[in-house]
N, C-alpha and C positions, 0 to 999 in steps of 0.2 A: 618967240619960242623956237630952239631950235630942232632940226632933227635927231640927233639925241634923245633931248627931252621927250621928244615924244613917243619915240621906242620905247622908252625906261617909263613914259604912262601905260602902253601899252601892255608891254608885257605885264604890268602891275595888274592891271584890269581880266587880263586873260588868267593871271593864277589866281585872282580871288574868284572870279567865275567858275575855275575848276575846282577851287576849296570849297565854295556853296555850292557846288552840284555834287561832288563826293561827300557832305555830309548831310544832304536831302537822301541819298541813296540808302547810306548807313542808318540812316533814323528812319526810314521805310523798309531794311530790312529788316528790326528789330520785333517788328508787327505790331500789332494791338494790345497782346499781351505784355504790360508792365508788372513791376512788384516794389514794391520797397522793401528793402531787407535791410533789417537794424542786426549790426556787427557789433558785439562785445569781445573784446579780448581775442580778434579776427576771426571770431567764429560767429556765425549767421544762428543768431537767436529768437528771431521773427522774421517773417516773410509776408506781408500785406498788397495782396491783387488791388492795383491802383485804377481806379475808375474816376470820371470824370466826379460822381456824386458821391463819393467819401466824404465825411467828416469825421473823423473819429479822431482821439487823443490816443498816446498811447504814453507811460510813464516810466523808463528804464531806471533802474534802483541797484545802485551799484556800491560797495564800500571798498575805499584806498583801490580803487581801478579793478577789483575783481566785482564781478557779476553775482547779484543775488537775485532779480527777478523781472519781468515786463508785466505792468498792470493797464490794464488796459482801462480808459479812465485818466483823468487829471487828477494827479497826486500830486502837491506839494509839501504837505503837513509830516514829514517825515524824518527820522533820525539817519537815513543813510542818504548819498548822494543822488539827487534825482536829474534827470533830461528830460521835459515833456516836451512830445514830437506830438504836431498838429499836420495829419494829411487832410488835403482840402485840393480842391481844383485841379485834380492833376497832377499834383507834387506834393513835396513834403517843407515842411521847416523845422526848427527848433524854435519852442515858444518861450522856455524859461529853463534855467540850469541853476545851479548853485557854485559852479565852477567859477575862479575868480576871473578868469580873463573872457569869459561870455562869448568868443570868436565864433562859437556854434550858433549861437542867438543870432546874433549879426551879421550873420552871410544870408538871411534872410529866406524867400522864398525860393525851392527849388523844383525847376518842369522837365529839363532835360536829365536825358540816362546818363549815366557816369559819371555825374559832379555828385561828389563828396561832400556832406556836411559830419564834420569832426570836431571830435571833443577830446584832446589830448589827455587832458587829468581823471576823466573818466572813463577812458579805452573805448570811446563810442564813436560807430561810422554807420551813416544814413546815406545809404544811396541807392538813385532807382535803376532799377536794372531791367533791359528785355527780355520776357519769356522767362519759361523752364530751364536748368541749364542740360545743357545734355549729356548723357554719359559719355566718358571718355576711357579709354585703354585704363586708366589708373582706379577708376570708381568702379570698376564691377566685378 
């Protein structure tokens, strides 16, 4: 191995140490306080306080990508488009859709804040988010 080499380990070593310690920090600021907030059509149409012992279904009911309701409950049997979201452990997923490419279904289980689970033909975004948000200059 040369010396080179082993700078160029080095430093590798030393910035993924500072990328896991800058995103222990960010995900310790966020606190205890989680939510899941399901987005239709970018607008925050439910808001669900995430606890470790959630189970709950929740079923968004959409037709041609506008918004018609969140039932809360497993709904499949239906004439407009459905998304049932399963919070469970922590996080959220998508358990079943009717959308043809199923990409929401298949990203599977989610625990961390800010990943996205989307549903492009239904205008549907599931993400967990920390805390309250706060008022700013523009909301009040």
């Amino acid at each position: 191995m040369k010396k080179g080499d082993l700078i160029i380990g080095l430093f590798a070593i030393i910035i993924m140490a500072i990328l896991g310690i800058s995103y222990k920090i960010y995900i310790n600021s966020l606190g205890t306080d989680r939510y899941v907030s399901i987005y239709v059509d970018g607008f925050v149409r439910e808001k669900i306080k995430l606890t470790n012992s959630n189970e709950e279904y929740y079923t968004v009911l959409t037709e041609n990508g506008k918004f018609i309701e969140i039932v809360y409950g497993r709904l499949v049997d239906t004439e407009y488009d459905y998304n049932v979201i399963f919070i469970h452990n922590g996080g959220v997923e998508v358990l079943a859709a009717d959308c043809e490419n199923q990409d929401d279904v298949r990203q599977g289980f989610v625990k961390m804040p800010g990943i996205a689970i989307i549903c492009v033909p239904h205008h549907l975004k599931v993400v967990i988010e920390g805390g309250e948000p706060e008022n700013d200059a523009i909301s009040r």
